[in-house]
Backbone bond lengths (Angstrom), bond angles and torsions (degrees), N, CA, C in turn:
res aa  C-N    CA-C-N  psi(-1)  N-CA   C-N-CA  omega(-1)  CA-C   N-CA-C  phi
1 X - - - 1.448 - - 1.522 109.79 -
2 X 1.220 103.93 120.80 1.762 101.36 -173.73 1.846 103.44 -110.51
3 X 1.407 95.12 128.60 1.505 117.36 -167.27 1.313 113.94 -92.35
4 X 1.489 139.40 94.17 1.259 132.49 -176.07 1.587 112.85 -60.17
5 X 1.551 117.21 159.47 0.997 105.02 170.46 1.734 107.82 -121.83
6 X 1.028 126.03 165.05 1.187 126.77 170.52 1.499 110.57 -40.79
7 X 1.591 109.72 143.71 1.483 121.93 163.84 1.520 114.32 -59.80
8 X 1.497 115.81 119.71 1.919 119.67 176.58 1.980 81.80 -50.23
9 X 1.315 109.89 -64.85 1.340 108.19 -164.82 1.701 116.54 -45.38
10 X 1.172 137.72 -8.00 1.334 133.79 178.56 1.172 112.73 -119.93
11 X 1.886 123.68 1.79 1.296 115.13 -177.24 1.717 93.17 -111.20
12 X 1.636 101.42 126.26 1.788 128.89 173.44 1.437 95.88 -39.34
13 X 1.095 126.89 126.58 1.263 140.70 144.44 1.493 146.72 -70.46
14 X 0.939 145.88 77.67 1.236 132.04 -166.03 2.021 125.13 -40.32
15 X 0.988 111.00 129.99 1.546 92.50 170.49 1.500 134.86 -77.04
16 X 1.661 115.06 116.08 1.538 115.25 -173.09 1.463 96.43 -111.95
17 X 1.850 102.22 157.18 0.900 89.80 164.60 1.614 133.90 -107.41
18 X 1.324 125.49 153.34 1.986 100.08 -157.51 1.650 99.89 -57.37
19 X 1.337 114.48 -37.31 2.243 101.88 -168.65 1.517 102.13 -42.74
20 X 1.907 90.11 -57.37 1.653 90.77 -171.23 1.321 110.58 -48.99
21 X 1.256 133.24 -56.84 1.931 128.35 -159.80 1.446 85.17 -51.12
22 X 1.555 115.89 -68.87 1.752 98.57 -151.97 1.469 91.50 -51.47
23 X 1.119 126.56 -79.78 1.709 128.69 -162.97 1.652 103.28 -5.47
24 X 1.334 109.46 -54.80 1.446 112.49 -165.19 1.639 114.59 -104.72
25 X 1.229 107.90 43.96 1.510 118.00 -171.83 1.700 85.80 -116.42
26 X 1.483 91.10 124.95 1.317 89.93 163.27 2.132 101.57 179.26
27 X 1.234 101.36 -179.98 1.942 99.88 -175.80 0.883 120.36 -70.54
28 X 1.339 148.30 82.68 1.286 130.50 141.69 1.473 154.34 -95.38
29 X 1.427 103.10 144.00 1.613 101.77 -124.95 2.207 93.65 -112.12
30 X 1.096 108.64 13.95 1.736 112.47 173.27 1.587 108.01 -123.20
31 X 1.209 133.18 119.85 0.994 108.91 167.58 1.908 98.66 -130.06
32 X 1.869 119.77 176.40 0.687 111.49 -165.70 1.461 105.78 -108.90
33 X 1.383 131.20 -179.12 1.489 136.51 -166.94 1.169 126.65 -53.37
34 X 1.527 107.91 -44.02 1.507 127.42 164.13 1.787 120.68 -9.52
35 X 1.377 118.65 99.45 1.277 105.64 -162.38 1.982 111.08 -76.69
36 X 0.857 115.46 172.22 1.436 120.75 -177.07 1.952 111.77 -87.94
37 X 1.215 110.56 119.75 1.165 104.39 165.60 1.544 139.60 -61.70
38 X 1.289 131.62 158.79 1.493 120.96 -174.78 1.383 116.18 -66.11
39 X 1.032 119.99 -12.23 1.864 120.69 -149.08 2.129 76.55 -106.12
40 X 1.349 113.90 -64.29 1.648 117.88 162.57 1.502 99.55 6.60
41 X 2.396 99.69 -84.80 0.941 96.97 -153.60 1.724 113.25 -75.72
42 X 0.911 88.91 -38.50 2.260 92.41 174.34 1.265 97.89 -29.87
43 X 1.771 140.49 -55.93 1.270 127.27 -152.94 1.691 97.84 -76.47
44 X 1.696 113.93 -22.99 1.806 95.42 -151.73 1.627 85.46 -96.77
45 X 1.496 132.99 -14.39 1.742 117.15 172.21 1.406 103.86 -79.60
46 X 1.543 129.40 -20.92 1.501 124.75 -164.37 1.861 100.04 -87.64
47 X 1.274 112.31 -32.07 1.738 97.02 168.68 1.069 117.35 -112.73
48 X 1.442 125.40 52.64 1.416 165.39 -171.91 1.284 110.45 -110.53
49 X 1.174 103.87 -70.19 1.716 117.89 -138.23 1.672 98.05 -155.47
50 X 1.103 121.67 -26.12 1.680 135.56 -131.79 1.931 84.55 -90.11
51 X 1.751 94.79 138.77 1.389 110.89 -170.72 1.693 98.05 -81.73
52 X 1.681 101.54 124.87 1.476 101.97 -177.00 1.673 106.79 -99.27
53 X 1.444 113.85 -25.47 1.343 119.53 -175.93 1.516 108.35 -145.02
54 X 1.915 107.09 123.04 1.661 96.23 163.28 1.648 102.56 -86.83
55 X 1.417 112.21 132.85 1.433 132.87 158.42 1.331 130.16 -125.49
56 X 1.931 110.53 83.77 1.357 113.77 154.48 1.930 81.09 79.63
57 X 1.668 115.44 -140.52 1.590 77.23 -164.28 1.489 98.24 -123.14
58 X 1.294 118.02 30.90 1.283 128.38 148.41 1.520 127.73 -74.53
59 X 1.094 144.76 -166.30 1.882 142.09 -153.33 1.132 99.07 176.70
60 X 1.666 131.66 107.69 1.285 134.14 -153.85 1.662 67.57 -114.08
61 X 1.628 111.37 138.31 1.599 124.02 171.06 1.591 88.16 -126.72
62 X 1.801 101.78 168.83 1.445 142.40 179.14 1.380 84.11 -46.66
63 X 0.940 140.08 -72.24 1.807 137.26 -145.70 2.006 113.70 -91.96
64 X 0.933 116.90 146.51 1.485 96.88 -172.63 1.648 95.66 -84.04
65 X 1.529 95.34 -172.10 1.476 101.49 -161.53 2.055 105.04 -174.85
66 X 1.470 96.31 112.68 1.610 78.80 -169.01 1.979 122.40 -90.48
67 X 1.698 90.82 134.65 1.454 113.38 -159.83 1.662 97.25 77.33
68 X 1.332 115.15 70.16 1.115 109.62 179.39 1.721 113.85 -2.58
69 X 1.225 123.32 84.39 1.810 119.17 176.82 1.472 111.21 -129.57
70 X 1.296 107.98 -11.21 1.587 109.26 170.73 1.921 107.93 32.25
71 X 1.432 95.41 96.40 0.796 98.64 -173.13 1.882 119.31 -104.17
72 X 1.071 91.88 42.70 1.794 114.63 -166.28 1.561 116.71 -101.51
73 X 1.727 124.70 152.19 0.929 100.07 145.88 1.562 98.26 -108.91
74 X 1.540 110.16 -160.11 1.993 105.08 148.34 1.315 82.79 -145.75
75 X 1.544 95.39 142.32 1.841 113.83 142.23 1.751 93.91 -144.36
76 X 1.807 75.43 160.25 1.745 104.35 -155.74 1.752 85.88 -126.93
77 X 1.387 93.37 117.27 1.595 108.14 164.46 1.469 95.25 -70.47
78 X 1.603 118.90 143.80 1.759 116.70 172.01 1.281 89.43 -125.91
79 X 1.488 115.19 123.02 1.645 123.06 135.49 1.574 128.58 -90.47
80 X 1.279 126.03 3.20 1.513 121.38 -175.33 2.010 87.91 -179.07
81 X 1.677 92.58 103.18 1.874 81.68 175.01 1.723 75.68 -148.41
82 X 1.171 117.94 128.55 1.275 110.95 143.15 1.658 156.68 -19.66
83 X 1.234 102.44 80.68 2.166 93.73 -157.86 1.221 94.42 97.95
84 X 1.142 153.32 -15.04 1.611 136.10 133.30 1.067 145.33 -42.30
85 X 1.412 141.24 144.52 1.241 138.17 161.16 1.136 103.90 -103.69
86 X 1.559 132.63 135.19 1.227 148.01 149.77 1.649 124.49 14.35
87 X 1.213 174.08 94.86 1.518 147.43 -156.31 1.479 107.37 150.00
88 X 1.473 99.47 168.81 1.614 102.36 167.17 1.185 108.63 -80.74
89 X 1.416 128.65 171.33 1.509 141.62 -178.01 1.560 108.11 -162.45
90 X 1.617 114.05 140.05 1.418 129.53 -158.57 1.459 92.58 -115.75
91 X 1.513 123.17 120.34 1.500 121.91 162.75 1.148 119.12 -76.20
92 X 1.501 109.73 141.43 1.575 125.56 -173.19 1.983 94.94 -108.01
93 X 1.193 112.61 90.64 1.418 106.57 174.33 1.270 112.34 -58.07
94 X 1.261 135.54 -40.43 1.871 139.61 -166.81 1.343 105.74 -71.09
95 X 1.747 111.07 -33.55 1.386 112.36 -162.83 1.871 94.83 -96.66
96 X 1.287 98.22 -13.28 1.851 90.86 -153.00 1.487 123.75 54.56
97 X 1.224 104.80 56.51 1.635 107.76 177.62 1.510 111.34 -137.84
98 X 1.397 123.18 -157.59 0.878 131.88 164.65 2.028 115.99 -152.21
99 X 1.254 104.79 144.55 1.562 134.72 -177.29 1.207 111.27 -93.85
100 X 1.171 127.51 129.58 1.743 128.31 176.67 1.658 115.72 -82.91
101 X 0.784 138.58 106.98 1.666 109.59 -157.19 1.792 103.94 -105.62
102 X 1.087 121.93 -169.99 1.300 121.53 -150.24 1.977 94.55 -128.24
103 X 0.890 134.85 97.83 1.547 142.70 164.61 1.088 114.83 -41.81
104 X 1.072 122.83 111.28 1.457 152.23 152.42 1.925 109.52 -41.71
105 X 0.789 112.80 -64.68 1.325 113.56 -157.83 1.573 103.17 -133.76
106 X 1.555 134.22 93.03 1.151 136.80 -154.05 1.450 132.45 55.01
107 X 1.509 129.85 -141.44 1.761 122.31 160.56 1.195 125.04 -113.59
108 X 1.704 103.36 -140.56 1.175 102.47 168.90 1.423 115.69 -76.45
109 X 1.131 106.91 -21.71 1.634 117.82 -169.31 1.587 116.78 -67.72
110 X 1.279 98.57 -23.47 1.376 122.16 176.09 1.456 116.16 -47.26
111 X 1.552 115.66 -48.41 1.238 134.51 -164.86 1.419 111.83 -47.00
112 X 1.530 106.54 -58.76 1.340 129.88 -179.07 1.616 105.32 -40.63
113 X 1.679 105.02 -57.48 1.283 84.61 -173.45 1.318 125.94 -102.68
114 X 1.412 116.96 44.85 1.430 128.61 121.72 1.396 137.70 -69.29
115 X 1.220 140.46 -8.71 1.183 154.71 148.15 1.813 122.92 -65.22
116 X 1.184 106.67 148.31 1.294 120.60 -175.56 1.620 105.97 -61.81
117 X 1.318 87.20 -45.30 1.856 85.89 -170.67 1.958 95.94 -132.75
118 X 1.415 102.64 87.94 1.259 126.23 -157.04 1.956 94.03 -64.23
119 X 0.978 126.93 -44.94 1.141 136.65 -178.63 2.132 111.56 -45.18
120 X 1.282 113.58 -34.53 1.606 110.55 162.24 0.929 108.54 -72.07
121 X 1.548 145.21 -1.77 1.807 123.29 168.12 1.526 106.92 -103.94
122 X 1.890 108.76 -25.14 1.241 123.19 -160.57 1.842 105.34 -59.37
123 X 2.095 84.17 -47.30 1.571 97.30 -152.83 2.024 99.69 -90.29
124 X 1.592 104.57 -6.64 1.652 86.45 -176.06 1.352 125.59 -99.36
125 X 1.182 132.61 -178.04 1.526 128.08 -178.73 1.134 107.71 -67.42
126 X 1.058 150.52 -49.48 1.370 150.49 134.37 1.007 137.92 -130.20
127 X 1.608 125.05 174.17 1.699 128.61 -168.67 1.525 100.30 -122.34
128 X 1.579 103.96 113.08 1.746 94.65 172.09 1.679 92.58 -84.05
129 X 1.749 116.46 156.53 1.413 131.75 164.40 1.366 81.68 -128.05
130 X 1.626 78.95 143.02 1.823 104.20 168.74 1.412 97.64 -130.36
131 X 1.394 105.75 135.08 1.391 133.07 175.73 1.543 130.14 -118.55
132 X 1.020 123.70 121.93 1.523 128.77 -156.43 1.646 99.51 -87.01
133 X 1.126 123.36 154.68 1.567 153.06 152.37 1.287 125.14 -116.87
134 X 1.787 119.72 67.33 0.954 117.14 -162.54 1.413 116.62 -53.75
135 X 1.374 136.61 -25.89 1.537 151.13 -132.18 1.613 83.77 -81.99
136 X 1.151 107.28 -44.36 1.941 119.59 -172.08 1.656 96.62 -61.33
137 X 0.901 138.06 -6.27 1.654 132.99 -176.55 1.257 110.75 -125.79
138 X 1.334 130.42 -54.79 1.363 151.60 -169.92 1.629 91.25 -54.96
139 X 0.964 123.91 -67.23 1.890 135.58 -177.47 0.961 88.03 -30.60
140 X 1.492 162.24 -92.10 1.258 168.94 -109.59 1.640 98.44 -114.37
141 X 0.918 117.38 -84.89 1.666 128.18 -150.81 1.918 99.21 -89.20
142 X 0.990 90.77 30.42 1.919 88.92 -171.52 1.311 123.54 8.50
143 X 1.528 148.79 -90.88 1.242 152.56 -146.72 1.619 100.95 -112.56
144 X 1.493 114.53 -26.11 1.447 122.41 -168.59 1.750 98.53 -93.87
145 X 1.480 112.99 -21.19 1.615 94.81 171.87 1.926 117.80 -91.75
146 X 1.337 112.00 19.24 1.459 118.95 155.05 1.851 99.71 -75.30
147 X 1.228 134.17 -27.91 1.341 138.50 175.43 1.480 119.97 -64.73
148 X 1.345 110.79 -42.36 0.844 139.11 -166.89 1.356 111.75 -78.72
149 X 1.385 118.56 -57.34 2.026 122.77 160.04 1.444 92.00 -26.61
150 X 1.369 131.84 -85.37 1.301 149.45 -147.34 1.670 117.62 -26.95
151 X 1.699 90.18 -55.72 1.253 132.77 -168.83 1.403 107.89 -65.77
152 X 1.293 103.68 -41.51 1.618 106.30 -172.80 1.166 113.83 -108.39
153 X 1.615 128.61 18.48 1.285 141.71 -177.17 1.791 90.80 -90.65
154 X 1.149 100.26 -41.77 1.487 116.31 -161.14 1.586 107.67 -71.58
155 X 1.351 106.30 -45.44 1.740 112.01 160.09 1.531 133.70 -53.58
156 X 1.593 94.89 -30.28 1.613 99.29 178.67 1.434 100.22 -81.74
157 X 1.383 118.14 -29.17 1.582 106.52 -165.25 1.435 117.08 -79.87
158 X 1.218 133.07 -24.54 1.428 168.84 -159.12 1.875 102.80 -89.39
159 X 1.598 96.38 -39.86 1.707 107.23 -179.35 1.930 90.49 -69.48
160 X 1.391 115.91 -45.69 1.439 117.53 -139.02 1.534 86.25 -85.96
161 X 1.726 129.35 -21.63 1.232 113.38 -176.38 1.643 112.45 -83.51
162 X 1.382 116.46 -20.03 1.307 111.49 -171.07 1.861 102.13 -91.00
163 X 1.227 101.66 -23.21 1.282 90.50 175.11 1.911 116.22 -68.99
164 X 1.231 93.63 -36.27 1.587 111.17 -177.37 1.491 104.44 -52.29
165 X 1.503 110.65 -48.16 1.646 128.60 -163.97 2.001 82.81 -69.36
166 X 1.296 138.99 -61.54 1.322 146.75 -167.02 1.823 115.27 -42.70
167 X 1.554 93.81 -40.45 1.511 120.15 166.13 1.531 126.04 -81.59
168 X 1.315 120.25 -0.74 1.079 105.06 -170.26 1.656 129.34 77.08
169 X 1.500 114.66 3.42 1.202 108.95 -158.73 1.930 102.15 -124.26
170 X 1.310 112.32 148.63 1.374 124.05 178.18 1.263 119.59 -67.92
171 X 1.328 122.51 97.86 1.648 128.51 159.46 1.613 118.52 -87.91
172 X 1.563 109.12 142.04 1.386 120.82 167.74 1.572 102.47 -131.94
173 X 1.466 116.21 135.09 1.271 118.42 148.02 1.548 121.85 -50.50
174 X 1.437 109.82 160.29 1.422 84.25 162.88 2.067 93.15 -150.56
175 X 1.012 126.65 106.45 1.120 142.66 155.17 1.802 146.56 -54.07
176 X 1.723 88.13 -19.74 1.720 95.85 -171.66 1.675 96.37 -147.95
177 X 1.427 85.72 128.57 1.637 113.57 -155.39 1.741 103.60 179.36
178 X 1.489 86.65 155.92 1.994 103.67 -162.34 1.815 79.32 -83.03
179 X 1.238 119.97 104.54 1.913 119.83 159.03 1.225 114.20 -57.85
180 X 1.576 124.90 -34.87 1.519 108.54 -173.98 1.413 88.66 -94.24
181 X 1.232 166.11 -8.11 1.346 141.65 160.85 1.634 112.12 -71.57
182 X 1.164 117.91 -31.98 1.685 129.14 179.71 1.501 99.64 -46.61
183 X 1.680 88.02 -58.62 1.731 102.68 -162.95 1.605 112.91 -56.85
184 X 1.606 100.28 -34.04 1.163 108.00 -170.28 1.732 98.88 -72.08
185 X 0.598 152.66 -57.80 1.729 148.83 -171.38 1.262 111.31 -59.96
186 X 1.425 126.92 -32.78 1.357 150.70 172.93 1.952 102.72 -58.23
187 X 1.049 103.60 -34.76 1.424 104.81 -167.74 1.568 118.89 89.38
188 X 1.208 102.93 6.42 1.785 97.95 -151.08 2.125 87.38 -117.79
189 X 1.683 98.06 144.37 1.026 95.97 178.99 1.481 142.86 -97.34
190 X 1.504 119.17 26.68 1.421 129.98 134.92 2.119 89.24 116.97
191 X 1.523 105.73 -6.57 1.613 95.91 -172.64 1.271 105.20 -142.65
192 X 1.326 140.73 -31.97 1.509 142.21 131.02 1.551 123.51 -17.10
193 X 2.035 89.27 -63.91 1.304 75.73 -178.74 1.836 83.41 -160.59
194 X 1.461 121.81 129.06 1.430 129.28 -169.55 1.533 108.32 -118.57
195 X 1.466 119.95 166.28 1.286 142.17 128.10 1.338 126.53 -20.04
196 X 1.573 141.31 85.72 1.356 114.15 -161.68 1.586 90.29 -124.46
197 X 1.431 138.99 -2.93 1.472 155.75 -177.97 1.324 128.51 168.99
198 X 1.571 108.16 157.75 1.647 128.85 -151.82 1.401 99.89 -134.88
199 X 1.319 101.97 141.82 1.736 96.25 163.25 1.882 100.91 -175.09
200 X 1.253 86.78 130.98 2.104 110.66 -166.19 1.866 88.92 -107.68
201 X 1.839 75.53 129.04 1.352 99.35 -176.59 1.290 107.13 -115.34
202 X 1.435 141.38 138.81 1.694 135.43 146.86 1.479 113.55 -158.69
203 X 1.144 89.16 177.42 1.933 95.67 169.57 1.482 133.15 -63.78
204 X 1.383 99.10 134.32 1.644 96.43 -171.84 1.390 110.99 -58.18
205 X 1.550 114.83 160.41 1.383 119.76 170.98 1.528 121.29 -85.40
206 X 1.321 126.82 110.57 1.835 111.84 -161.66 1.502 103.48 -48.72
């Protein structure tokens, strides 16, 4: 069942200003119960990942990406989203939606305790994982687009904190975590296509 999400283009924006977001971009790692609204999450997968331009048969997205090939997926563990149920979920960038997907190896709950400090996926509204497809880079850039994943892992995450900081809402990276247990729940087999970064999003605690 594929779940649309609201248009970035039809949801009101507040006005920030960019000094302030970076100024106030930064980890935070408590957030409180308060679940996340849908329109929330539409804005933080759409300057993520989210297709800003079709061109010919490339897909120019929010984040750069070299030879435009985006070599990403995202799914977002949800613990508290509005019109959600609980679970992992697979982003559809073309469609702007989201897919519920089916766990391989335990749940959502699982995730958490793959992490070092299991309590930032446990306790936030949700955990985007980004997962690489190297085959999408390597084709082109051979040995130098393993560099290149790295590089642009770091761009998507950086998009999701300033947007987070724009919202009002608490981002943490998250870097240290069991990869072959991730992978394993993920379904995915760790060299095709892996785990390469984490990052738990929710509402601040007043």
């Amino acid at each position: 069942k594929i779940i649309t999400l609201p248009s970035p283009a039809d949801i009101p924006k507040d006005p920030v200003l960019l000094w302030d977001t970076l100024d106030e971009r930064q980890s935070i790692r408590d957030y409180s119960d308060e679940e996340l609204q849908k329109w929330e999450l539409s804005l933080l997968v759409h300057y993520t990942q989210g297709v800003r331009e079709k061109k010919n048969a490339s897909h120019l997205r929010t984040v750069p990406s070299a030879g435009a090939l985006h070599p990403f997926e995202t799914r977002i563990v949800i613990n508290r989203v509005s019109g959600f149920d609980p679970g992992i979920y697979r982003y559809l960038p073309l469609d702007h939606a989201l897919v519920k997907e089916v766990c391989h190896s335990g749940d959502h709950e699982s995730v958490a305790k793959t992490c070092k400090r299991p309590g930032l996926v446990s306790e936030s509204a949700v955990t985007f994982i980004w997962t690489a497809v190297p085959e999408r880079m390597i084709w082109k850039f051979g040995s130098r687009g393993w560099r290149y994943l790295f590089i642009e892992a770091g761009h998507i995450c950086q998009n999701l904190y300033i947007v987070a900081a724009g919202l009002n809402l608490g981002c943490c990276a998250i870097g240290s975590y069991n990869e072959n247990d991730l992978n394993c729940i993920l379904g995915i087999d760790g060299e095709s296509e892996f785990c390469i970064y984490l990052a738990a999003v929710g509402k601040k605690k007043a």
